[in-house]
C-alpha positions, 0 to 999 in steps of 0.5 A: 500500500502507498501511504502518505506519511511516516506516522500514519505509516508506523500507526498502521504498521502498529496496528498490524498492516503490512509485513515490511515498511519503509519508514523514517528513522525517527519513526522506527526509534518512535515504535522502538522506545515505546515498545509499540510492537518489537520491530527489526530494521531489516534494511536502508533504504535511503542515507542521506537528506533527500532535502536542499534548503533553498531561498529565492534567487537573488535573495541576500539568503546564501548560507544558515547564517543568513537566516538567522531571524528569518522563517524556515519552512519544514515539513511537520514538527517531529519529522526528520526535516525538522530535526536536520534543520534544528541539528544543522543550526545548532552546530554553527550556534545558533538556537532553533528555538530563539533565532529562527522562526520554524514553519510546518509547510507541508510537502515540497509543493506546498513550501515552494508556494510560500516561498513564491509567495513571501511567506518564508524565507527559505524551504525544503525542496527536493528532486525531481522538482529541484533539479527543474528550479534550480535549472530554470534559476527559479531558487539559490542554495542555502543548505545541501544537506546530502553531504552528511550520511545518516539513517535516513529511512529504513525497510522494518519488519515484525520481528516474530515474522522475520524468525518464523520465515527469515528466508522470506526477508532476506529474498526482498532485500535481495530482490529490492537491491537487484531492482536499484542495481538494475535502476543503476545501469540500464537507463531504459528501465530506470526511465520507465520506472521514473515516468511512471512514479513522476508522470511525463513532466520530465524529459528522459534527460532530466529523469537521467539526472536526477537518478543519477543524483539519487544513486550517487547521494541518497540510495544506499544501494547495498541497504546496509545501515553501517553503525557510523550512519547509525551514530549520526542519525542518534545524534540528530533525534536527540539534539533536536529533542526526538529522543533522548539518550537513556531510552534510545534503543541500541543498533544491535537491538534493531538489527538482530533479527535481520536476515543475512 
């Protein structure tokens, strides 16, 4: 099922739909401190912010710094947008709480059209989207946050299921890297599969371009979550108020029961 939302993905997962869910990493440690249902991340799906904050082209806004007392877009309090902005700011000194004013904006569409319409002064965008407005020099950078690579989302599973049939889990993780593999090297295929998740806005040269992007900073292609993406993902729930020290759940605990 295709559903829109990290939350109302976990909730439902909680309450017993689907075998494996994509889901962000606040949201896995979320179901994990509450000890809502025993989970196992049995993959990574993505390993970096699929977000680039952005100002409007011109603005005197080129750097974190420059908004200091200007308003951000987000999108939703206690998503990881939220939490990366709030740990970007904290680590050159300033406070989320006092220097900025943080705006829950909704999807990448919905923050465009408050930026457009002076209603921030920056906003979260991502690909394809991105890509068309930075070409078109609609929007400047203001933060690339791919750079840094954390526990972004990750594919969970009950853990009674995985130990009743671990083959079952271990065959669609295999299967989900041998489908990114195939996105990776044949560009017939990955065009298909983008026209039909994006629509027939992009010409085959920016679908191209933006695989690429997602493939060379997003993917994790092996879905391996290594233990230094798992320390910086920690650090970013916890200094941005997600989740505390004493009760977040140890990287060996959530990988456990994960297939081989």
């Amino acid at each position: 099922a295709d559903i829109t939302g990290g939350g109302l993905a976990a909730q439902m997962f909680a309450g017993g739909t689907g075998d494996i869910v994509v889901i962000g990493f606040q949201g896995v440690i979320r179901l994990a401190e509450t000890q809502t249902v025993d989970v196992t991340i049995i993959g990574q799906t993505i390993h970096a912010s699929v977000w680039t904050l952005v100002a409007k082209a011109g603005s005197p806004i080129r750097n974190l710094y420059d908004l200091k007392g200007k308003r951000i877009g987000i999108t939703a309090f206690g998503s990881l947008s939220d939490c990366q902005i709030r740990y970007e700011l904290q680590k050159i000194g300033l406070d989320p709480k006092k220097d900025v004013q943080l705006l829950a904006l909704g999807d990448g569409p919905s923050q465009l059209a408050a930026l457009q319409l002076g209603h921030a002064d920056a906003v979260l965008q991502s690909s394809p989207i991105l890509g068309g407005l930075l070409k078109r020099g609609e929007v400047q950078v203001a933060l690339d946050m791919k750079n840094e690579k954390f526990v972004a989302n990750v594919f969970i599973a009950r853990s009674k299921a995985i130990q009743a049939n671990p083959s079952a889990y271990a065959n669609f993780m295999r299967a989900y890297k041998e489908a990114l593999h195939r996105i990776a090297t044949d560009p017939g295929y990955a065009t298909e599969i983008a026209t039909y998740v994006w629509g027939t806005r992009f010409s085959a040269e920016d679908i191209q371009a933006q695989l690429k992007d997602y493939i060379d900073n997003y993917w994790s292609l092996d879905g391996v979550m290594t233990q230094k993406e798992w320390e910086l993902g920690k650090q970013i729930l916890i200094k941005c108020g997600a989740s505390r020290e004493d009760s977040f759940p140890s990287y060996d605990k959530l990988t456990e029961h994960a297939p081989k």
